[in-house]
C-alpha positions as CSV (number, residue, x, y, z in Angstrom):
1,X,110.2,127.4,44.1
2,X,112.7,129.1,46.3
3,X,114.5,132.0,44.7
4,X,118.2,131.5,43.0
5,X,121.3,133.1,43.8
6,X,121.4,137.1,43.3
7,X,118.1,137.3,42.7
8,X,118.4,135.9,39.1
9,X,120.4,138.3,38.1
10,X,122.9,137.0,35.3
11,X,124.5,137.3,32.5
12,X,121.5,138.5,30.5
13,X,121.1,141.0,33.0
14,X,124.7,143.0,33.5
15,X,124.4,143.0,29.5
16,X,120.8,144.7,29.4
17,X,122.4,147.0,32.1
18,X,125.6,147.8,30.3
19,X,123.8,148.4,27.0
20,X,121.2,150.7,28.5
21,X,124.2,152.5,30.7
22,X,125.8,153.3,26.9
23,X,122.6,154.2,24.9
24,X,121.1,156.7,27.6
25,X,124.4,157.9,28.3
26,X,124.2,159.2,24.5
27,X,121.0,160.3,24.6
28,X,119.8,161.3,28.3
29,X,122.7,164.0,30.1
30,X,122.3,166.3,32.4
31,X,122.1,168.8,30.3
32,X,119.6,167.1,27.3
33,X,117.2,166.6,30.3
34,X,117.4,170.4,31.6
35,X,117.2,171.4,28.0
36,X,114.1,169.2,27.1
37,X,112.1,170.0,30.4
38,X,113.8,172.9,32.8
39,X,113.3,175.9,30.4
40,X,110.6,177.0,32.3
41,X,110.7,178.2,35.5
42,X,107.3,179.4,35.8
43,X,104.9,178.1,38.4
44,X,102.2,178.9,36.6
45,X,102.9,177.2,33.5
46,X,100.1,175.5,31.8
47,X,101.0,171.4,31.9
48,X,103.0,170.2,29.1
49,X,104.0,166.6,27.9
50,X,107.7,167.0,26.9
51,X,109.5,164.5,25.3
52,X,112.2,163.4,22.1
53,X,110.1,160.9,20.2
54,X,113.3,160.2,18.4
55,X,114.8,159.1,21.3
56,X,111.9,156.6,22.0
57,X,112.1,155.2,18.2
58,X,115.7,154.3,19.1
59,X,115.0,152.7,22.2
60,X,111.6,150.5,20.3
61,X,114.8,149.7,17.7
62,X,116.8,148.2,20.7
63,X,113.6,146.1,21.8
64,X,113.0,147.9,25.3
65,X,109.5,147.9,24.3
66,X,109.4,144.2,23.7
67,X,111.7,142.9,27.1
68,X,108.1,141.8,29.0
69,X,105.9,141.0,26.6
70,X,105.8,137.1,26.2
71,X,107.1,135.2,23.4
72,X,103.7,134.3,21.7
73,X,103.1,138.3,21.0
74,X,105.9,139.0,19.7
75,X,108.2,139.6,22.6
76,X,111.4,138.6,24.6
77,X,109.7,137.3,27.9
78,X,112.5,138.2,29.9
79,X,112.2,138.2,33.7
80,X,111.0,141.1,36.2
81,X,114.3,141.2,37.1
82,X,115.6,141.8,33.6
83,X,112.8,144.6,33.7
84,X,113.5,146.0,36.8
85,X,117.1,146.2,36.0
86,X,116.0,148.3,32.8
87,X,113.9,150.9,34.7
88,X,116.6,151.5,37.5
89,X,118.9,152.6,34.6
90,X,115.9,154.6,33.6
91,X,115.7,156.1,37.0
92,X,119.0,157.0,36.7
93,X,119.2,159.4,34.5
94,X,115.3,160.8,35.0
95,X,114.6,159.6,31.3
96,X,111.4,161.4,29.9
97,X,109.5,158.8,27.8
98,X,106.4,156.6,28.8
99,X,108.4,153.7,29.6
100,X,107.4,152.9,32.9
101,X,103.7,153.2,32.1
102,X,104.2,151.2,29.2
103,X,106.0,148.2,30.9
104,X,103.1,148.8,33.8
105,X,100.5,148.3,31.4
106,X,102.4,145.4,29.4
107,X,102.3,143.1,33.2
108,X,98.2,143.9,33.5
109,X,97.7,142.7,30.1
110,X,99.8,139.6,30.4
111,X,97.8,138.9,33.4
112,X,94.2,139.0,31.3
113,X,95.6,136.1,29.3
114,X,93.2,136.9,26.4
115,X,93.6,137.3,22.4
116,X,92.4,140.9,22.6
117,X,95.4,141.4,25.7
118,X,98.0,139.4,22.8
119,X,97.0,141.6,20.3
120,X,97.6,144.8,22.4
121,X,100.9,143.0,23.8
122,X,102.2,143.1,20.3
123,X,101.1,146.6,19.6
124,X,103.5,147.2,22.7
125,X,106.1,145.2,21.4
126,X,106.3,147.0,18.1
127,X,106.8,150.5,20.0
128,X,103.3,151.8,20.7
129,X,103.1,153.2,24.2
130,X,100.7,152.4,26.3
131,X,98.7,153.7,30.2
132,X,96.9,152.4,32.7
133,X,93.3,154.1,33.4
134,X,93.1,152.1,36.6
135,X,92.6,155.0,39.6
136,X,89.6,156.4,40.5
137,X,89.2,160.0,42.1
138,X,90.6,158.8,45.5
139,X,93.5,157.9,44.3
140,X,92.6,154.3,44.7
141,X,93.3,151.5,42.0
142,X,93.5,147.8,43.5
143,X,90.6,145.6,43.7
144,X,87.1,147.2,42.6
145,X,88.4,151.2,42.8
146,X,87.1,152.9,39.4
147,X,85.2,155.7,38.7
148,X,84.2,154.5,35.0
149,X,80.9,152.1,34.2
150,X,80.7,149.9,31.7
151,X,77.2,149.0,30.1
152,X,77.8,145.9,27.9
153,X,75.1,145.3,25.2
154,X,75.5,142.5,23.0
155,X,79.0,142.6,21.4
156,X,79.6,146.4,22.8
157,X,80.7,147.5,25.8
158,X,79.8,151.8,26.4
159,X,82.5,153.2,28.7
160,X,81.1,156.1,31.1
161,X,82.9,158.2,33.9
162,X,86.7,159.4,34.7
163,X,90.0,158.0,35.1
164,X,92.7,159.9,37.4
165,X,96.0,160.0,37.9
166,X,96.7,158.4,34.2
167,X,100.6,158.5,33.8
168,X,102.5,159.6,31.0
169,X,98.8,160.0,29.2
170,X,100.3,162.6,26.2
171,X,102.1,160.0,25.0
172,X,100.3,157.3,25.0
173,X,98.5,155.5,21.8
174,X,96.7,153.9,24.1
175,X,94.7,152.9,27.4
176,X,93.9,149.8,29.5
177,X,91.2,151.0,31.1
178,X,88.9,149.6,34.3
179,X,85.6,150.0,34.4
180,X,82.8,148.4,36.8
181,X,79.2,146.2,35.6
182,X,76.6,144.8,37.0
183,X,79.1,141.3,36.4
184,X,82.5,142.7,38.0
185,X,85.3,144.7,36.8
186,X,86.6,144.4,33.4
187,X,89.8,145.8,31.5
188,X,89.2,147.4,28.3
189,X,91.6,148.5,25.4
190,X,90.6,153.0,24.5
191,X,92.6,154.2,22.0
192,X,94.2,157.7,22.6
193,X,91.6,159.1,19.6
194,X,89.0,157.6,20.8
195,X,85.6,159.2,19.8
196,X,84.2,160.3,23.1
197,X,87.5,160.4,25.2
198,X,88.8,163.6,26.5
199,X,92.4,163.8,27.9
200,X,92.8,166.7,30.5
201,X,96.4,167.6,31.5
202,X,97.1,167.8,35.6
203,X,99.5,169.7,36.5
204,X,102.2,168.3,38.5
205,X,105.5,168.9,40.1
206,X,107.5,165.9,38.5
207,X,108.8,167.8,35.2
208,X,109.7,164.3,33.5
209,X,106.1,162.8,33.2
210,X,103.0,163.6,32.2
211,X,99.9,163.2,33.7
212,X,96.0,163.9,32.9
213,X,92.5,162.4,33.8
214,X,90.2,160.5,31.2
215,X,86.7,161.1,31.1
216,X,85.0,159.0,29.0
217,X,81.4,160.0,27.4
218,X,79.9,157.0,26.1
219,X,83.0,155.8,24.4
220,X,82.6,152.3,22.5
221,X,84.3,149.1,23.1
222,X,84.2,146.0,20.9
223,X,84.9,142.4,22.2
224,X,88.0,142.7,19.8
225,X,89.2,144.9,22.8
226,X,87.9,143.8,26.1
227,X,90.7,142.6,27.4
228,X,89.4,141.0,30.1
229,X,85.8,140.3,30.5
230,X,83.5,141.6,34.1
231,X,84.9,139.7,36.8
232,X,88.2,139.0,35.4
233,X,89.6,142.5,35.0
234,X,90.3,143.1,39.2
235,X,91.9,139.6,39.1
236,X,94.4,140.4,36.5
237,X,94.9,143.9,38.1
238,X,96.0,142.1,41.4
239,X,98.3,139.6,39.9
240,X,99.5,142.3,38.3
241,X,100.0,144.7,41.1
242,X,103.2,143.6,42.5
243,X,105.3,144.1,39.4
244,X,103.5,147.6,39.0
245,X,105.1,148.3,42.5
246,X,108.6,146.6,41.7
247,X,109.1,149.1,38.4
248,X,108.2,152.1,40.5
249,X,110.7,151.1,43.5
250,X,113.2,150.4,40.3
251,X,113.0,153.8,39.0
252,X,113.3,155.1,42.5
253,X,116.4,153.3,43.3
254,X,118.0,154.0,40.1
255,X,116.8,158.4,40.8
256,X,118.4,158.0,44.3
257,X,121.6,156.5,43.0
258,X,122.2,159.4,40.6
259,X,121.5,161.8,44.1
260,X,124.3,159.9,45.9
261,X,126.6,160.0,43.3
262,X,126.2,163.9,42.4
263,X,126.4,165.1,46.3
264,X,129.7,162.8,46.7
265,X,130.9,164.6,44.2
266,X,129.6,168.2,45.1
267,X,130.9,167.4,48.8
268,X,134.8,166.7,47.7
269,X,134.5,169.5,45.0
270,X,132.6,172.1,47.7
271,X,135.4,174.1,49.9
272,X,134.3,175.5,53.3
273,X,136.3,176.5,56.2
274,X,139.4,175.9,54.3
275,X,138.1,172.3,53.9
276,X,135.7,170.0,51.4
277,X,132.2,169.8,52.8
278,X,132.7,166.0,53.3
279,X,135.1,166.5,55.6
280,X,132.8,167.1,58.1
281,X,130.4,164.8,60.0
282,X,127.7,166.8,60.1
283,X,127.5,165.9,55.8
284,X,129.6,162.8,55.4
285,X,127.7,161.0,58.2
286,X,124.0,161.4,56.2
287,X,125.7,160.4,52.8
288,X,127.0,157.6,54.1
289,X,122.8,156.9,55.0
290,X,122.0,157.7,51.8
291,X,124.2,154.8,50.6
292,X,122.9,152.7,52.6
293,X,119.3,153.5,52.4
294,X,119.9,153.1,48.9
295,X,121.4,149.7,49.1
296,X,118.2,148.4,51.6
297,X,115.8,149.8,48.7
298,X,117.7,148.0,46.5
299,X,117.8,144.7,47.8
300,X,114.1,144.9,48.8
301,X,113.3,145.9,44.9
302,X,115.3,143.2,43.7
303,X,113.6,140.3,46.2
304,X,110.1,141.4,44.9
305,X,111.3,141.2,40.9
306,X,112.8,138.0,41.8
307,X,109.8,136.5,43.7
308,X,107.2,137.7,40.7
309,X,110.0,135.6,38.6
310,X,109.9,131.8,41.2
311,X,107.6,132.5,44.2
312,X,104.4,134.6,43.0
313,X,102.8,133.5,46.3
314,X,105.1,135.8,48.3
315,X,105.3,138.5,45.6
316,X,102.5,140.8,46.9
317,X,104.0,141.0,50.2
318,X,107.8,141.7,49.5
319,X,106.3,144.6,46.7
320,X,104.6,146.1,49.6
321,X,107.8,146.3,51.1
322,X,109.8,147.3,48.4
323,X,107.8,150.1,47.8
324,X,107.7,151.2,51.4
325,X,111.5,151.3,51.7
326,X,112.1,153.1,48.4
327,X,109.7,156.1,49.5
328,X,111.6,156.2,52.7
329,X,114.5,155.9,50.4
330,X,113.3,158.6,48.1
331,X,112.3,161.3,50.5
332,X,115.3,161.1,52.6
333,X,118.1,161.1,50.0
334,X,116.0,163.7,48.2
335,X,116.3,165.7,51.4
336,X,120.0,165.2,51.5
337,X,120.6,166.2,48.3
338,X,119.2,169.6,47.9
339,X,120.4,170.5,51.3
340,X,123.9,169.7,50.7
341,X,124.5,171.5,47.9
342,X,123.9,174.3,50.0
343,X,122.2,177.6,48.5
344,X,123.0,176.5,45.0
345,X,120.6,173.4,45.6
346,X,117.3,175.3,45.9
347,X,118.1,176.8,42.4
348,X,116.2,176.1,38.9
349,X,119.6,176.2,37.0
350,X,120.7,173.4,39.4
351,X,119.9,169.7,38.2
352,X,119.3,168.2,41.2
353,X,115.8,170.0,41.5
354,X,114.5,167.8,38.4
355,X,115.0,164.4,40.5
356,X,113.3,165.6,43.6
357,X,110.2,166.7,41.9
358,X,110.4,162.6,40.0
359,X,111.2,161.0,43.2
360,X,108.4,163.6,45.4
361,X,106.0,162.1,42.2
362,X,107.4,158.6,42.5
363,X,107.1,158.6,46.7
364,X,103.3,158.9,46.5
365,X,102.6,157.1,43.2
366,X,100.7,153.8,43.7
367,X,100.8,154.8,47.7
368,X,103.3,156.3,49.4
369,X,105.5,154.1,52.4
370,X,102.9,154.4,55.5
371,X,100.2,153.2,52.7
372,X,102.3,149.7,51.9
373,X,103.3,149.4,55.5
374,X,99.5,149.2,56.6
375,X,99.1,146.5,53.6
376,X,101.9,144.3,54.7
377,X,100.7,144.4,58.2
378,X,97.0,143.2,57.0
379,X,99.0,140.8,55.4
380,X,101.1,139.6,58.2
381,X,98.7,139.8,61.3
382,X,95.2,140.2,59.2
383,X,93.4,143.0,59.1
384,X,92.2,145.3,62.1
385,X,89.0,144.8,63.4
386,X,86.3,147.7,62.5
């Protein structure tokens, strides 16, 4: 099916945008974020997981939670572009909350296509926040990549091993977790209070997230959560995959947007030399790159959410290059934006620290641009000989 007009987007669309524009206007300024996470300058603080759980109860009420999951749990069904719409606006104002990990782990669990995936769908769709446990030590998490083994005896499966790079992991209820058998790779469902599960906090430089490893010491799974059986769960995690990349990319483009805008205005505001910084070439020329950077990422991000809606065939590919041009994106315009607010930008007290450290986290997070580049090439020519 070849892909509509504007990528899909619609009506339903510029209304989920306008509504989220209002709502985390209210709740997610400037200065709210600063307040919730910037209070601490020290480099040596022990991680925290920093969020207004009010906040997230509002946006359950508004049905963010329920936009992706399908119909017959309990959700909306609404499109990846509806979704990736939603986590730009996110992006765009650095929202703390396990959103994105939430809406991640809501695509690999529509992909198992199981009753114990519904069940957890619903869970979702009534406001429980969810992770994926996917990412072994390496930081790999496609295909077979997990450091946790699963021993399945009779109607049990025993989880063994670690989980890494597990975002957002303080706030989640629960965990899709990957774990290898003697029969494949299979998806299981972990609550957070799991008996034998230990969360360990990393600490990171993105002050908006959370992140920790699992270890899991013989932790028990019933069949009533196996949400996809040995040998299904690396299936589900590749269909899958390309709307995990299209969300991050979202967020990214949405981060980068709020950068352009805020160094605009520092540049016309900003007098030097008897003139406003953007006056001069040497600043207006690389903001004018930023723009369009921004616009490339943009239109790459919204081909792949539009090809996981009507061409899945060609959605792995054009995530791969989503994701590629939104960490070139992401590291340029982060450049630009510290550097031209001058000596004020390398400051704590000045906001536009907090969305470098999300989009330095956000760059490398499910690989970084040379990472996708060397997948769409394997793609496009086949892979190098060894």
């Amino acid at each position: 099916m070849a892909q509509p007009n504007d990528f899909g987007y619609g009506e339903e669309e510029r209304i989920l945008r306008s509504e989220a524009q209002k709502f985390l206007k209210a709740h997610s300024d400037e200065l709210t974020l600063m307040n919730l996470v910037g209070h601490n300058p020290d480099p040596h603080r022990e991680p925290e997981c920093l969020w207004d759980r009010e906040v997230w109860k509002q946006m359950v009420q508004l049905g963010w939670t329920c936009l992706a999951v399908p119909e017959e749990a309990g959700g909306m069904g609404l499109s990846a572009v509806a979704m990736a719409t939603l986590l730009e606006e996110a992006g765009r104002v650095a929202l703390v909350s396990p959103l994105m990990a939430t809406v991640n782990a809501t695509y690999v669990l529509k992909a198992c296509q199981t009753e114990a995936a519904l069940a957890a769908l619903g869970d979702i769709a009534e406001g429980k926040p969810a992770a994926l446990a996917i990412t072994n030590r390496k930081g790999a998490w496609d295909a077979k990549a997990t450091d946790v083994k699963a021993k399945v005896s009779g109607g049990t499966t025993t989880l063994s091993g670690a989980a890494w790079y597990v975002q957002d992991a303080g706030k989640a209820d629960f965990f899709v977790v990957s774990a290898a058998s003697e029969a494949g790779i299979g998806l299981y469902i972990v609550p957070a209070d799991a008996p034998g599960l230990t969360i360990i906090p990393d600490s990171i430089v993105d002050l908006t997230r959370d992140q920790a490893h699992l270890t899991f010491d013989g932790v028990s799974v019933d069949t009533a959560h196996t949400a996809a059986e040995p040998g299904r769960g690396d299936v589900a995690l590749k269909a899958a995959n390309p709307a995990i990349l299209t969300m991050v990319a979202a967020d990214m483009c949405g981060a980068a947007e709020w950068q352009l805008q805020t160094t605009v205005n520092y540049a016309k505001e900003r007098v030097q030399f008897d003139r406003p910084l953007g006056f001069f070439q040497a600043v207006k020329h690389p903001i004018v790159n930023m723009m369009l950077m921004i616009d490339n990422a943009r239109s790459n991000m919204l081909n792949a959410a539009c090809a996981i809606d009507h061409e899945p065939e060609r959605a792995q590919t054009y995530a791969h290059m989503a994701k590629a041009s939104a960490s070139d994106m992401a590291e340029f315009c982060s450049g630009r934006s510290v550097q031209y607010h001058g000596g004020m930008g390398f400051t704590w007290e000045c906001f536009v620290h907090i969305y470098f450290k999300r989009q330095v986290h956000n760059q490398v997070l499910y690989g970084d641009a040379a990472y996708h580049r060397t997948k769409l090439a394997d793609i496009l020519m086949g892979p190098l000989a060894a």
